[in-house]
C-alpha positions as CSV (number, residue, x, y, z in Angstrom):
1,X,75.5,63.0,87.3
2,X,78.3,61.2,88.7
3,X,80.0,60.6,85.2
4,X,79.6,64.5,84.9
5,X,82.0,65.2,87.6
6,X,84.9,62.6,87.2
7,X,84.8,63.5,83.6
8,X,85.3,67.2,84.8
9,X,88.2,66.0,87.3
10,X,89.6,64.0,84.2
11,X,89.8,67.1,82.2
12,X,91.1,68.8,84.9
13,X,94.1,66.6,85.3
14,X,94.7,66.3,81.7
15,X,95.1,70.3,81.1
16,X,97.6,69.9,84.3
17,X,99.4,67.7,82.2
18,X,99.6,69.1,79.3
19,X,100.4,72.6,81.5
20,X,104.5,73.9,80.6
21,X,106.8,73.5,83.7
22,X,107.1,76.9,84.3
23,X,103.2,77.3,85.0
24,X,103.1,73.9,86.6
25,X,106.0,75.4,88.8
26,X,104.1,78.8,89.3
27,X,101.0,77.0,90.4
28,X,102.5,74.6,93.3
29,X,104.6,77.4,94.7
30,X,101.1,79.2,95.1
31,X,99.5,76.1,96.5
32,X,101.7,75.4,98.9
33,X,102.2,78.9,100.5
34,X,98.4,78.9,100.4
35,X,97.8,75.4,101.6
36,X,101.4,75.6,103.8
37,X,100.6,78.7,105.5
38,X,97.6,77.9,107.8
39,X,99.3,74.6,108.9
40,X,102.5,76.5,110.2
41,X,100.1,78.7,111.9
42,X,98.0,76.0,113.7
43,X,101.2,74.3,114.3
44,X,102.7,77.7,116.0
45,X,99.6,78.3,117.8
46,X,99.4,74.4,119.3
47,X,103.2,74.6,120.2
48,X,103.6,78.2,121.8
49,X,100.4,80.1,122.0
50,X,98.8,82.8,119.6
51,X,101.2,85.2,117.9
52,X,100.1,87.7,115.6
53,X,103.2,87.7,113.7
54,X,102.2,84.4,112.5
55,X,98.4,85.4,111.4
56,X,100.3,88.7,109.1
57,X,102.2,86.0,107.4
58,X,99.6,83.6,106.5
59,X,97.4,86.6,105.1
60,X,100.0,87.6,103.3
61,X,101.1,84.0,102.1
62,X,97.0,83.7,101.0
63,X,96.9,87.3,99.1
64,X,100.4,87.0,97.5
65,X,99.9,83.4,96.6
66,X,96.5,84.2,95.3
67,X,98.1,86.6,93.1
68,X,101.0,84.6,91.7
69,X,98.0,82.0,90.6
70,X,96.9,84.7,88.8
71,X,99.8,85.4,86.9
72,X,99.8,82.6,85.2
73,X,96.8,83.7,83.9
74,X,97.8,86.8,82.8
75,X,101.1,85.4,81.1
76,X,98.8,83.2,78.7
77,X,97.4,86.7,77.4
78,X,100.6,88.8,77.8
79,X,103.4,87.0,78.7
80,X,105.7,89.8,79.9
81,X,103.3,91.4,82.2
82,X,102.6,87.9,83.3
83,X,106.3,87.4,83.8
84,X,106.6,89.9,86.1
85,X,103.6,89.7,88.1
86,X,105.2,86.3,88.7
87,X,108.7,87.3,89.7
88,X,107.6,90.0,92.0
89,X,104.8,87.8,94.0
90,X,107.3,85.1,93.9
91,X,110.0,87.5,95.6
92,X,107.1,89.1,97.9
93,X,106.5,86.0,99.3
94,X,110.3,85.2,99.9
95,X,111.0,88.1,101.7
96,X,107.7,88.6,103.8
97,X,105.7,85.4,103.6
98,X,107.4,83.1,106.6
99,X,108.3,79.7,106.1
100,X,105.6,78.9,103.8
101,X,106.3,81.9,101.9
102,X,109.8,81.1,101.6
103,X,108.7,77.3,99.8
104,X,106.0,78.7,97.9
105,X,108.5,81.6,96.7
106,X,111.7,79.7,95.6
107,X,109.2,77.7,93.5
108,X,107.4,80.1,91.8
109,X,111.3,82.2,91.7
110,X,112.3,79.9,89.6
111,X,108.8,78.8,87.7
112,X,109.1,83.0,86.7
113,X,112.9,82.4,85.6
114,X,112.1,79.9,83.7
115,X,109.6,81.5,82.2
116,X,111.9,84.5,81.4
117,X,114.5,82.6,79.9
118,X,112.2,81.0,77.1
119,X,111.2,84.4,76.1
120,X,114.0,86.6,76.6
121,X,113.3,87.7,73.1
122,X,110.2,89.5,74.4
123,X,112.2,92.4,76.9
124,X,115.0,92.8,74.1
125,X,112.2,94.8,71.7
């Protein structure tokens, strides 16, 4: 049982290694404004009390982030819609996702350009 699950972790890490850098980019710009988002909250909460401002962000860095991990799904099966679903969580998170939004954005921002500029054949049609 226990060879079961390191060879699953193995495989794991070889299909994150073998993943383009656009995706790779995608995906840790949606785990850290998932992964980024709580900790600034906890962090705000232990330095200056509870603020509600802080809790909208870190749903919205969750949902958003959530959401540009899915577009990398969605670009292996379409690549334009996938493209886009990118951009725009990437920019969502930007302009309304806090500080961990902002991190989390500017990678997946430029993860989605990337991504653009090896197939800018695709929007020319």
């Amino acid at each position: 049982m226990v060879g079961d699950s390191s060879s699953t972790l193995g495989d794991g890490g070889q299909r994150l290694t073998e993943m383009p850098a656009k995706d790779m980019l995608l995906v840790l710009g949606s785990l850290l404004a998932i992964v980024l988002a709580p900790i600034f909250f906890i962090l705000e909460v232990a330095i200056g009390g509870l603020g509600l401002s802080g809790l909208g962000a870190v749903i919205v860095d969750i949902v958003i982030g959530f959401l540009m991990l899915v577009s990398v799904g969605v670009m292996r099966r379409n690549r334009v819609n996938g493209i886009l679903l990118a951009l725009i969580s990437a920019v969502l998170l930007i302009a309304l996702g806090g500080a961990a939004g902002i991190i989390g954005g500017l990678f997946g921002l430029v993860g989605g350009l990337i991504a653009l500029a090896t197939s800018y054949k695709l929007f020319l049609k």
